[in-house]
Structure formats: structure tokens, C-alpha cells
C-alpha positions in Angstrom: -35.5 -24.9 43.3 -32.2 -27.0 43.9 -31.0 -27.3 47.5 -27.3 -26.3 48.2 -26.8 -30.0 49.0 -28.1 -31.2 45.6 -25.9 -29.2 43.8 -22.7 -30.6 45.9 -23.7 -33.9 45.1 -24.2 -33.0 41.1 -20.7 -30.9 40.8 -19.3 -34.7 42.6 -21.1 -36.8 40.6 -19.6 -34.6 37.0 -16.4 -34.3 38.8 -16.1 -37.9 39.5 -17.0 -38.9 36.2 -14.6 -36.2 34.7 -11.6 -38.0 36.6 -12.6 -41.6 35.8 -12.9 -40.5 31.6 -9.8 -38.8 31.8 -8.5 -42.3 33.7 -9.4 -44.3 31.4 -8.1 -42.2 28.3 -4.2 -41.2 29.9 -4.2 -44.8 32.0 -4.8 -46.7 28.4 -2.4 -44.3 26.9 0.3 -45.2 29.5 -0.4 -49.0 29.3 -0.3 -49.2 26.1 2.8 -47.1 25.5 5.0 -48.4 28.6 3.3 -52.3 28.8 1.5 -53.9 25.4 3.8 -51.8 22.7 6.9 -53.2 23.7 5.8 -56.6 25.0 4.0 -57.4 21.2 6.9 -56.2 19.8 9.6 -58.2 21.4 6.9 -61.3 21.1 5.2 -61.3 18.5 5.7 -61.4 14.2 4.3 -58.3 12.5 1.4 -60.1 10.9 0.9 -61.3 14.8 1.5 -57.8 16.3 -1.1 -55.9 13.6 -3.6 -58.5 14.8 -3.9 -58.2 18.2 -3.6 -54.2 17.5 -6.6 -54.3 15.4 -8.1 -56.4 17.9 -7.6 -54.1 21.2 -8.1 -50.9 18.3 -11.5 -52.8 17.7 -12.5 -52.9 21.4 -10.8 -49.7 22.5 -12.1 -46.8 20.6 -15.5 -47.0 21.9 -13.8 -46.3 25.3 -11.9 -43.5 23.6 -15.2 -41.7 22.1 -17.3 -42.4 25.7 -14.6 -40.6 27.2 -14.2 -37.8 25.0 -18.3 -37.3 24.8 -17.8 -37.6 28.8 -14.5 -35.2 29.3 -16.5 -32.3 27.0 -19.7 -32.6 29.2 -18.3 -32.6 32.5 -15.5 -30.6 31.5 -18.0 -27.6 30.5 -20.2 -28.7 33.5 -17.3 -28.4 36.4 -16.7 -25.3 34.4 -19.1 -23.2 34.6 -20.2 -24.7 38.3 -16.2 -24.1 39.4 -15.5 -20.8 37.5 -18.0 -19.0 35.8 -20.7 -19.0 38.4 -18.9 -18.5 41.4 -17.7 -15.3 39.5 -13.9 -16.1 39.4 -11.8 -13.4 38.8 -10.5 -14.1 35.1 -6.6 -13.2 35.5 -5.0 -15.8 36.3 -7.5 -18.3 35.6 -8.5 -18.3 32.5 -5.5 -18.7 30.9 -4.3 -21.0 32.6 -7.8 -22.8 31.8 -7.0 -22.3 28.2 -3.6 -24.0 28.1 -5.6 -27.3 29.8 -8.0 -27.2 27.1 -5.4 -26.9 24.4 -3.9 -29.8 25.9 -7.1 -31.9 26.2 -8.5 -31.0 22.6 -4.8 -32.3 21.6 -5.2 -35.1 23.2 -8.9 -35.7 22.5 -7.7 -35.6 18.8 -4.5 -37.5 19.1 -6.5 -40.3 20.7 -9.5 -40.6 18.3 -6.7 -40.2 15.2 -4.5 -43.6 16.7 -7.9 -45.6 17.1 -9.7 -44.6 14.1 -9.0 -46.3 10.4 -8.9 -43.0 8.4 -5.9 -43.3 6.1 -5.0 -39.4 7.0 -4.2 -40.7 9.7 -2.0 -43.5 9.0 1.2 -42.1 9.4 0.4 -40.8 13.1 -0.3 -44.4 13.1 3.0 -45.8 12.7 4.5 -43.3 15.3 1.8 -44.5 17.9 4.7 -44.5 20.8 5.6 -41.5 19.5 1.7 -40.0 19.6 0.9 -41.8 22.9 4.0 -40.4 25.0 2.7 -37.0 23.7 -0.5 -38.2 24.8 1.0 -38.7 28.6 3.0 -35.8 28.9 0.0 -33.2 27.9 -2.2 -35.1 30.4 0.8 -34.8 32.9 -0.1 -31.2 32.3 -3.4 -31.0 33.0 -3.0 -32.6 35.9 -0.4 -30.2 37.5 -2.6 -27.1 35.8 -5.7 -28.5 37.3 -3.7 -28.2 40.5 -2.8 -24.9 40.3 -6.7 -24.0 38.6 -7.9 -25.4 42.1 -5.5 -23.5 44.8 -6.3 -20.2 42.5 -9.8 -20.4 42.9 -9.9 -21.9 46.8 -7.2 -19.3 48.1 -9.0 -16.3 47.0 -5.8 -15.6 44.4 -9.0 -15.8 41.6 
């Protein structure tokens, strides 16, 4: 049998790691969109600048996939720990729920798309600012949904 306290520190532990994936996925989106884009391409020649993307593509998609892999498991941990068993009333939380997964399967996709090589995928490729500001503004709205997902399930509104 699990103690209470046990179960605290294991809903931390997958909420902790939930915020430092999704860190990691929406910071590199920002720093790459606001900082490297612009600064390779006012510095760098384009046989220059499609180098050192390949280079940082090479080293940053195994972040990417980690932190998909970690976002899905926590995700459907803090779930079920958060919602479904502490019996949450469904209205308005699972919709709201819904929307923040739409926005994180977009961006899950979005993100593996601009750091893979498929050729399907090369025209999303050639928008990356375009892709990677979409990439910030849905995870903008997770955050502000995962605020309002917490004070409707710790003000009794659930």
C-alpha cells in the first residue's frame, strides 16, 4: 500500500518533470525564434547559416523526442492523479483539458516536423519562424489554460 506522502512526492516528481519537458521544448522554441534565427541570418552566408542549422537540428531533436516521450507520460500521469481520480466534475474541465491537448499534440508535431529530415516536411521547414512563433503562442496557451485547469479544480468550481 502507498502512503499519502508517497503519492505527494510521485504527483511532484511527474509534475516537475512535466514543467522542465515542456521548458525545454517552448524555451528552445523561443530562443531559437527571438535569438539564433535572426542573429545567423544577419551573420552568416546561406551555405554558413544551413550549417550551423543542421548542426543544432543534429543535437536538438533528441531533446525534442525526450520531451515529447516525457510531456505524454507525465501529462497522462498528472492526469489521471489531478482529474480523474479525485473525481473532478467534467464541465468545465474537460474541455478546457481538451483545448490544452490540442495545443500540445500541435505543438508536439510542429516540433518533431522542424527537427526531422522528412522531405513532407520541408516546406514547414523554410517557414521555421513562422512554425516556431505558432509554436510559442500555443504554449502561451497552455500555460494560461493550465491556470485556469488548476483554480477549477482547487476552488471546488470542478
Amino acid at each position: 500500500m502507498m502512503l499519502l506522502a508517497d503519492l505527494d512526492v510521485a504527483v511532484w516528481v511527474s509534475r516537475a518533470l512535466h514543467l522542465l519537458a515542456a521548458m525545454a521544448t517552448i524555451g528552445g522554441a523561443i530562443f531559437v525564434r527571438i535569438a539564433l534565427l535572426p542573429a545567423m541570418k544577419q551573420t552568416l552566408s546561406a551555405d554558413e547559416n544551413e550549417r550551423v542549422h543542421q548542426a543544432v537540428r543534429k543535437r536538438w531533436i533528441g531533446i525534442v523526442h525526450a520531451s515529447v516521450t516525457l510531456l505524454l507520460l507525465t501529462g497522462g500521469l498528472n492526469y489521471w492523479w489531478l482529474a480523474l481520480k479525485t473525481h473532478v466534475k467534467p464541465m468545465p474541465y474537460h474541455p478546457i483539458f481538451g483545448v490544452k491537448l490540442l495545443a500540445a499534440l500541435f505543438i508536439f508535431f510542429t516540433a518533431i516536423a522542424l527537427t526531422g529530415t522528412s522531405p513532407g516536411f520541408s516546406r514547414m521547414r523554410e517557414r521555421k519562424s513562422v512554425w516556431l512563433t505558432a509554436i510559442i503562442l500555443a504554449g502561451a496557451l497552455i500555460v494560461l489554460l493550465s491556470g485556469v485547469l488548476n483554480q477549477v479544480r482547487t476552488t471546488g468550481a470542478a
